[in-house]
N, C-alpha and C positions, 0 to 999 in steps of 0.2 A: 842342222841336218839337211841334206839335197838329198831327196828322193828320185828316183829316174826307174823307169818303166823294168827293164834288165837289162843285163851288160849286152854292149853289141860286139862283134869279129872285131873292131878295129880298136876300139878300146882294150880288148885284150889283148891283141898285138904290138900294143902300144904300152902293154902293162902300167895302163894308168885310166881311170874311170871318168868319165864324161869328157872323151879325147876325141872321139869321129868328128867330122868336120861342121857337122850342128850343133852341136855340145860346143865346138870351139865359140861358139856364138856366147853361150852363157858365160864362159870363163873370161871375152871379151867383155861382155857386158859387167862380171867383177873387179876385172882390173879397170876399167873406167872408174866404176863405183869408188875402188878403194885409191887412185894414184891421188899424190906420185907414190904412195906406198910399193913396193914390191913385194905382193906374196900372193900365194895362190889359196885356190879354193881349200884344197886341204888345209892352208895353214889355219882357217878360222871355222869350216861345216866337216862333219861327219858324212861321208859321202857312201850311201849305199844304194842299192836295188829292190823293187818288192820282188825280183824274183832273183837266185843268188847264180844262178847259172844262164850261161848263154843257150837260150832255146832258139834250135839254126834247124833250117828244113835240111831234106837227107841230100840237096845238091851244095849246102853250105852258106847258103844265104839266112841273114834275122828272120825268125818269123814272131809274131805275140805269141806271150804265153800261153798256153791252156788253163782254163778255169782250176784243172784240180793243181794243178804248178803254181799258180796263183794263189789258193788257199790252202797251200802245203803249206808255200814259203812265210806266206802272212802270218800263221798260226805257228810256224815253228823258229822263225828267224825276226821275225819284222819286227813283231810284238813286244821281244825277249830285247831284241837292240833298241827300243823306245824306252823300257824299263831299264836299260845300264845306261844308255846316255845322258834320258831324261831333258832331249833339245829343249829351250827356249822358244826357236824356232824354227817352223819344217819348213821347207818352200818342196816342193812337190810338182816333179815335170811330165806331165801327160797326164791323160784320164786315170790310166791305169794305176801309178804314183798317187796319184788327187785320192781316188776313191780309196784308196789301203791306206791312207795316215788317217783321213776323214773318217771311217768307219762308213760310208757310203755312196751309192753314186752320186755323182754330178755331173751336170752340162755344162764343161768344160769353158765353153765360148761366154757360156753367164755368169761363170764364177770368176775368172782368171784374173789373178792379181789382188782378188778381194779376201782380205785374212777372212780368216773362219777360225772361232777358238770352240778346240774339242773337250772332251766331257772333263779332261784331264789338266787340264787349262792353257796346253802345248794351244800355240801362236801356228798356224796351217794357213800356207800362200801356195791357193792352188795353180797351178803354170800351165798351159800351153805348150808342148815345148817345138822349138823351131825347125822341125822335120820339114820336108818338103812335101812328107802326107797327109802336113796340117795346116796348110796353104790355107783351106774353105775355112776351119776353126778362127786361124789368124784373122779372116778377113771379119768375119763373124764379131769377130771381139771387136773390129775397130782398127786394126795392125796392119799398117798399109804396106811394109817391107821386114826384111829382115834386121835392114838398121835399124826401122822404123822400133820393130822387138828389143833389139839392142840394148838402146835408148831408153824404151820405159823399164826395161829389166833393170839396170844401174841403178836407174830413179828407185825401183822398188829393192834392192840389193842396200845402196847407200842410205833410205832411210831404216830401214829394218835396221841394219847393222850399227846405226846409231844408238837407235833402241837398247842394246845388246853389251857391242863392245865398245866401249871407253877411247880406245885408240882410233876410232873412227870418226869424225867429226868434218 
C-alpha cells in the first residue's frame, strides 16, 4: 500500500494518483527499482490517500487538510481499507501519511526510511515525500537532491519488494 497525504488538482486531472510532477519522482524511483520489468505502481501497491478528497482553498490551489477531514477520513475510510487489504507493506509519503498508518506522530526527518512495524504487524516505511516544501526535511534527513531521493527510494522500493514479491529479485 503507498499512502500520500490527499489527492492534488493535477493528479486528478490526470485521473491517475501519485501523477503531479513530484510523485513523478516516486514512480521514477519504482521503475528503477523494478527494470527492466515494465509495470507500474498500480500493478504491485494499493494506492490511496489519508484524505479521500482534494482539499483546494476557495482560489483553487492544494491546501493541507484540516484536522477534522483528517480524522473523518482516518476513522471512516483509512482504517476500513487497512482491514480489506491487509498490506504487508505501507510506505507512507509525508508526515501526514507517516502519522495515520502509524497511529501517531513522528518527526519525519528522524524517521524516514526506517520501517516501523505497527501493533498489527503491517511493515510501515515512513517517507519524506519530495515536495519542494520539503527541501528543509530532505536536507534534514541527509537528501542532498532530488536524484539524490530518487536513488535511495529504489534502494528502499527494491529491497522491500524483495521482501514481498517473488518476481522481484
Amino acid at each position: 500500500m503507498l499512502i500520500g497525504e490527499a489527492p492534488g488538482r493535477v493528479s486528478l486531472e490526470n485521473g491517475r494518483p501519485f501523477s503531479n510532477p513530484r510523485n513523478l519522482t516516486i514512480r521514477k524511483a519504482f521503475a528503477r527499482a523494478i527494470a527492466p520489468r515494465a509495470l507500474e505502481l498500480e500493478d504491485i501497491f494499493y494506492l490511496t490517500d489519508v484524505v479521500k478528497c482534494w482539499p483546494a482553498n476557495t482560489d483553487g490551489a492544494n491546501r493541507s487538510p484540516a484536522a477534522n477531514e483528517i480524522r473523518t477520513c482516518v476513522e471512516r475510510h483509512l482504517k476500513r481499507e487497512f482491514d480489506l487489504i491487509r498490506p504487508q507493506l505501507v510506505l507512507a509519503f509525508g508526515a501526514l501519511a507517516s502519522s495515520a498508518a502509524l497511529g501517531y506522530q513522528v518527526k519525519l526527518a528522524s524517521v524516514h526510511g526506517r520501517p516501523q512495524i505497527i501493533n498489527t504487524g503491517i511493515r510501515v516505511i515512513p517517507l519524506l515525500h519530495p515536495s519542494t516544501a520539503n527541501i528543509k526535511g530532505l536536507k534534514q534527513a541527509g537528501i542532498l537532491s532530488i536524484d539524490d531521493y530518487e536513488r535511495r527510494l529504489s534502494r528502499i522500493f527494491r529491497s522491500e519488494l524483495r521482501r514481498i514479491v517473488p518476481l522481484i529479485d
